[in-house]
C-alpha positions as CSV (number, residue, x, y, z in Angstrom):
1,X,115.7,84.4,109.0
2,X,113.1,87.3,109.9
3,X,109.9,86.0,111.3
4,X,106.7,86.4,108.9
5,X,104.1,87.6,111.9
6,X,103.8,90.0,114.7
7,X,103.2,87.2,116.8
8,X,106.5,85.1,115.6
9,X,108.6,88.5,116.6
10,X,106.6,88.7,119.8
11,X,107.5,85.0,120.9
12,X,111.4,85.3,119.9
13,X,111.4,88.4,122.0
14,X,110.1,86.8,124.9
15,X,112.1,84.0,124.4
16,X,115.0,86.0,124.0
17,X,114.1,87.8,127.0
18,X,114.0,85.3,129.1
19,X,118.0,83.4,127.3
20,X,119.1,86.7,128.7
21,X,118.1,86.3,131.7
22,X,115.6,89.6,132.2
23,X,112.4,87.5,132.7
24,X,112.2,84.1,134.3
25,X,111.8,81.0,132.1
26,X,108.0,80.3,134.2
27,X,106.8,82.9,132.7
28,X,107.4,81.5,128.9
29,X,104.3,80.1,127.2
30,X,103.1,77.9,123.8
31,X,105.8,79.2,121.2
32,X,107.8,81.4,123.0
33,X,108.9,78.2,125.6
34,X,109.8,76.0,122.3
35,X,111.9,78.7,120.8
36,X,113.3,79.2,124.4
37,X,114.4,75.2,124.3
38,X,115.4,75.1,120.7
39,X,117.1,78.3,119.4
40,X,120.0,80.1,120.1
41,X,120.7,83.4,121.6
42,X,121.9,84.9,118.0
43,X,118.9,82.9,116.1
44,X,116.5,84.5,118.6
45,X,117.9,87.6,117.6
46,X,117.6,87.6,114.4
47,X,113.9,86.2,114.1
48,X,112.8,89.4,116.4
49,X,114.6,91.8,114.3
50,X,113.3,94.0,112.0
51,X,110.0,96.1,111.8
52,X,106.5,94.9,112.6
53,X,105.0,97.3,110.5
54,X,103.1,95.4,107.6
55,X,103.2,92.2,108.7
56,X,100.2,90.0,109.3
57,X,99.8,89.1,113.2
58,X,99.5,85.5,112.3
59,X,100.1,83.2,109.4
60,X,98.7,79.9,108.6
């Protein structure tokens, strides 16, 4: 499932980021620490895929 914001893709990268082990968990804040607890590696992947390019930066 692709996010629906620029801000969704931003926090599952971060998240993802930091799964991988390339930025330290501390550093995870708001959305991108619940993702961090509650998705996988591969969902994390696939909800920062894809282009940012037309999408709102937030959503209600």
């Amino acid at each position: 499932m692709p996010a629906k914001s620029k801000a969704q893709q931003k926090a599952a990268g971060a998240a993802l980021s930091a799964k991988r082990g390339d930025t330290p968990k501390s550093e995870l804040k708001g959305a991108s620490r619940e993702m961090y607890d509650s998705m996988s590696e591969k969902q994390l992947e696939d909800f920062a895929e894809g282009s940012r390019k037309g999408k709102p930066e937030h959503v209600d």
